[in-house]
C-alpha positions in Angstrom: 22.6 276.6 37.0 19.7 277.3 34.5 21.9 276.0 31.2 20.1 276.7 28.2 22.9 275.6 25.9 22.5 274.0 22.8 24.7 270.6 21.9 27.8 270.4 20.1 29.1 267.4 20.6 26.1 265.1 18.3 22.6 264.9 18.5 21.5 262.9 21.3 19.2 259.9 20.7 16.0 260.0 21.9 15.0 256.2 21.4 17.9 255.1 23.7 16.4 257.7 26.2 12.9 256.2 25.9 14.4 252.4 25.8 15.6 252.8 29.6 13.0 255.4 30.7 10.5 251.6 29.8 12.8 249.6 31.8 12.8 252.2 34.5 9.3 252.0 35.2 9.5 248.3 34.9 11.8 248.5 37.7 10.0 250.8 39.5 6.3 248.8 39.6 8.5 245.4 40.4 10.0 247.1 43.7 7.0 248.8 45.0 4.6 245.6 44.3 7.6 243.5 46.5 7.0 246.2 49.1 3.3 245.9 49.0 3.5 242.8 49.0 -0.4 241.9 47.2 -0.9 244.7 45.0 -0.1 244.8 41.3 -0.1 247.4 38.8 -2.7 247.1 36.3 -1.1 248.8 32.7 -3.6 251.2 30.3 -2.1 251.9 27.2 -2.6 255.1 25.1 -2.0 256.7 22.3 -2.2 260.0 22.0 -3.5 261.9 18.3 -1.1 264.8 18.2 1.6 262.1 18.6 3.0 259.4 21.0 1.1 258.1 23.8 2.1 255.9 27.1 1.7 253.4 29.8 -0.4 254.1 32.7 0.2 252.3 35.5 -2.1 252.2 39.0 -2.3 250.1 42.1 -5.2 250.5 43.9 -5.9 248.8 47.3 -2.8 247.2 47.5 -1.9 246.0 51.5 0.4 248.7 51.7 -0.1 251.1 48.9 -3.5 252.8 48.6 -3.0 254.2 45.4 0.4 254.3 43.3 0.8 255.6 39.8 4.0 254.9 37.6 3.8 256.6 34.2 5.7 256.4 30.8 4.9 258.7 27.9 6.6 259.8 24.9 4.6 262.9 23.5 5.6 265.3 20.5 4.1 267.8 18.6 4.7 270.7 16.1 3.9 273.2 18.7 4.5 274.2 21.9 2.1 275.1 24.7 2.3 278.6 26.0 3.5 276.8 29.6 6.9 276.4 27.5 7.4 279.1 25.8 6.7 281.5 28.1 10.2 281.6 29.5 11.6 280.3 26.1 10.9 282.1 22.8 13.6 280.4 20.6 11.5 278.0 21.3 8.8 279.3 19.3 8.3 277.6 15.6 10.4 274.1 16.1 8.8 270.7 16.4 9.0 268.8 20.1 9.5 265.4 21.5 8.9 265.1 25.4 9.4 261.8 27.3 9.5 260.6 31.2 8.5 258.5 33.9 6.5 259.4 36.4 5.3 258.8 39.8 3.5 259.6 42.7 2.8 256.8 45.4 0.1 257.7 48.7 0.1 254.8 50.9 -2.8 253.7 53.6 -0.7 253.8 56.3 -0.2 257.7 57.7 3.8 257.0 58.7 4.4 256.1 55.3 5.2 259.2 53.6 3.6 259.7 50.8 6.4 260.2 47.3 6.6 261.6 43.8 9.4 261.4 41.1 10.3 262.1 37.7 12.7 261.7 34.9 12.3 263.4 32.0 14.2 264.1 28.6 12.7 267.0 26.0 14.6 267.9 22.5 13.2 270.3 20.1 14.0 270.6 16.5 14.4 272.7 13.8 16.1 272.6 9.9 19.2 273.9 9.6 19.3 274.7 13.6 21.4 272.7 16.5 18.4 270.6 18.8 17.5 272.6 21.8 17.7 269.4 24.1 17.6 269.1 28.0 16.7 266.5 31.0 14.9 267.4 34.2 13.3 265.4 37.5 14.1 264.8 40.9 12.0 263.0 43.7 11.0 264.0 47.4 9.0 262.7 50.2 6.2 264.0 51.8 5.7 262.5 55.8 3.1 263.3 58.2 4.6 261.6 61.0 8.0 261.7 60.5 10.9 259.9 61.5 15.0 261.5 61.4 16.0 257.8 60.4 13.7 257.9 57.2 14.5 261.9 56.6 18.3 260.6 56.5 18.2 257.9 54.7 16.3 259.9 52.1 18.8 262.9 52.0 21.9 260.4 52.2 20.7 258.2 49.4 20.1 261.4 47.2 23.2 263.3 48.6 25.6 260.0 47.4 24.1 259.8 43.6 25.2 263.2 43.5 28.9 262.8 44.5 30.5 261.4 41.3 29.0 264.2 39.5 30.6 267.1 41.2 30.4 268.1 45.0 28.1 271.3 44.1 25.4 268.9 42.5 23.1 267.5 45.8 23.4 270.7 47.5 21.9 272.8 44.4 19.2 270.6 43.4 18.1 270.1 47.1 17.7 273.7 47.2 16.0 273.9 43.8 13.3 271.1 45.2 12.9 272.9 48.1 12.4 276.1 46.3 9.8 274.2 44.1 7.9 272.4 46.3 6.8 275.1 48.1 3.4 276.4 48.7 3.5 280.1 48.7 0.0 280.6 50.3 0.6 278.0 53.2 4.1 279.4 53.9 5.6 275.8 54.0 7.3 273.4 51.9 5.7 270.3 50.7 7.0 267.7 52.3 11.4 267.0 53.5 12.2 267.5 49.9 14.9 265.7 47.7 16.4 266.2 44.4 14.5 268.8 41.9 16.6 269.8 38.3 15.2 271.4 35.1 16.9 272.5 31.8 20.0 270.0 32.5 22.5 270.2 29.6 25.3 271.5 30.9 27.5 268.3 31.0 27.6 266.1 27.4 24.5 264.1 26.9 26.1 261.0 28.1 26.9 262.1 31.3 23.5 263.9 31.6 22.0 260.8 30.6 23.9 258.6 33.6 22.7 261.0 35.9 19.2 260.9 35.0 19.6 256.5 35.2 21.6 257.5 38.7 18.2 259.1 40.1 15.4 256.8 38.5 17.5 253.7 40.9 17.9 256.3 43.5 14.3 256.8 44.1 14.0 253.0 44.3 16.6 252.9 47.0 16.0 256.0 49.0 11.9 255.2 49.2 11.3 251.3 49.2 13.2 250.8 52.8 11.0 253.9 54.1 8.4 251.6 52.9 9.5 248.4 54.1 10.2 249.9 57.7 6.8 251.7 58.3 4.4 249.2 56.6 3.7 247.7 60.2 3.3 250.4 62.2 0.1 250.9 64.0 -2.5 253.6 63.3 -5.0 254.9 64.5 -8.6 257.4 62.8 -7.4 260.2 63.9 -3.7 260.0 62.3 -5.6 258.6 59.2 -7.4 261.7 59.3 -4.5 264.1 59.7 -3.0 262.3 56.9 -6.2 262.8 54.9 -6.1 266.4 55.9 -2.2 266.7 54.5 -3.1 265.4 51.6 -5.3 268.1 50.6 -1.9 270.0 50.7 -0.5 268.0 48.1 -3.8 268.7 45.9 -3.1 272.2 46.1 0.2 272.3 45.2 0.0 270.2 42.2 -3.6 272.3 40.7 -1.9 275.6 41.5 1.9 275.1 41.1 3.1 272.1 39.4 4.3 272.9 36.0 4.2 269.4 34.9 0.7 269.0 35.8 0.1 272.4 33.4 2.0 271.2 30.8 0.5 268.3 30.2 -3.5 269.7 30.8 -2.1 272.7 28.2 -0.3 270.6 25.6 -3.3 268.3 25.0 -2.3 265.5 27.4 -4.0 262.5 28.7 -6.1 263.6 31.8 -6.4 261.0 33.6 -2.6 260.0 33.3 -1.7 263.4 34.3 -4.0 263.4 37.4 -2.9 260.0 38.5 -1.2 261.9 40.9 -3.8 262.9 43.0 -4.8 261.2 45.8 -7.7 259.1 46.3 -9.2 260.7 49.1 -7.8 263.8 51.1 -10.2 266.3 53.1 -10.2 270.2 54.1 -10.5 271.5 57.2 -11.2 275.0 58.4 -8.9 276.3 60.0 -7.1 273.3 61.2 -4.9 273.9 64.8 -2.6 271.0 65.3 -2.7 270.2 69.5 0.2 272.0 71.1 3.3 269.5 71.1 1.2 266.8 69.5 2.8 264.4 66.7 0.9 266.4 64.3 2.3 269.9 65.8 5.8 268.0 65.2 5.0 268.3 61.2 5.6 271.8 61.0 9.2 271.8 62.5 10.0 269.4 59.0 8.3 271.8 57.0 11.2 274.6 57.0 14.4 274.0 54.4 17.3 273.0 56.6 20.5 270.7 56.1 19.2 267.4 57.2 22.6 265.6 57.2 23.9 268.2 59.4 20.8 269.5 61.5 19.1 266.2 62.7 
């Protein structure tokens, strides 16, 4: 699955790539202000010195979402960080051009989940050498109280963009999410997982590229009815501050394990687009023992890999 393979066909076209990838999040903020229903992102453009730069865009306080951010950047260099080359010498010595969208929304309201995605493109170049090129991203939700009709709906969304691209595709990036977001030292996954692909080149770059656009609108679809079906449910402190208290899981993963996250802190990135995905407040507690068969107990059956089109 890991296709490192270079292009034949023609050199794809970056600027198309970063065309939609701007429309994307445009698409992105309009659905999830709808869904809030108040809030509205507030853009801060920057421009980075090494090369390229982005769109930040946070909501903060909105009625539904307590803080959203939905990022575009297009970043290049004539280096790469050791992050990327680690696992890729012939990467070593050619110049690079990375660019994505971003996202990570926490909502106020604990039986919202809280959700992250990305789309991403990376080519790197050298004289008189094909382009190393390849896509990546995915998306997947992270409940505290969840619900089997939202956990479908997620996987079923996610498990139909797939379909016209081969019957093998859901079921090996679902494993590859929940192989990634995974927390080694907790012994549990992130969240119900999703979609998660790296280093895709092994179809032309069109059809790569069509299943990148398949995924940004899948997010929209799999996430905003989640949204729109939980916004009203009541709440009370104490599942705010078991939400609070997951969140400090998602802290952790991202600061220990996200490669993203080191890639951009390595390669020279802007910090505070690159931290946007934290959340605005999360707590720690020691030693934290969910009540036996509380909702909170509940959490920890969701946390385990399983088929959730065939299991629930």
């Amino acid at each position: 699955m890991h296709d490192h393979a270079t292009l034949t066909n023609k050199t794809p076209e970056i600027s198309i790539v970063i065309e939609f990838l701007k429309k994307l999040q445009d698409q992105i903020c309009h659905a999830l202000e709808q869904a809030d229903g108040s809030g509205q992102f507030i853009e801060d453009s920057w421009q980075r010195k090494e090369g390229g730069g982005g769109r930040t865009r946070v909501l903060t306080n909105g009625t539904v979402i307590e803080q959203g951010g939905v990022n575009f950047s297009v970043v290049s260099g004539d280096k790469l960080p050791p992050s990327a080359t680690a696992h890729r010498p012939e990467l070593a010595g050619r110049t690079w051009q990375a660019c994505g969208v971003s996202l990570v929304i926490h909502p106020k309201n604990p039986h919202i989940p809280t959700s992250h995605a990305n789309v991403r493109f990376f080519i790197a170049e050298k004289a008189g050498e094909d382009p190393v090129w390849w896509f990546g991203g995915g998306f997947d939700l992270t409940p505290f109280y969840p619900v089997d009709e939202d956990v479908l709906h997620w996987h079923q969304v996610a498990h139909d963009l797939c379909q016209p691209f081969g019957e093998q595709v859901y079921g090996d990036y679902k494993k590859w999410c929940d192989e990634y977001f995974y927390l080694k030292h907790r012994d549990e996954t992130r969240g119900v997982g999703g979609l998660f692909f790296d280093d895709l080149n092994k179809w032309d770059f069109e059809q790569c590229f069509d299943y990148i656009k398949a995924v940004g609108q899948g997010f929209i679809d799999a996430y905003v009815p989640i949204v729109n079906r939980r916004k009203n449910d009541e709440y009370t402190e104490q599942q705010r501050q078991f939400q609070l208290y997951r969140r400090g899981r998602y802290v952790e993963f991202n600061l220990v394990f996200d490669r993203g996250t080191l890639f951009g802190l390595q390669s020279g990135g802007r910090t505070e687009s690159i931290l946007m995905s934290m959340p605005p407040l999360a707590r720690w507690e020691y030693n934290y023992q969910a009540q036996e068969n509380s909702a909170e107990a509940k959490l920890n059956h969701y946390l385990t890999p399983r088929d959730w089109l065939t299991e629930l």
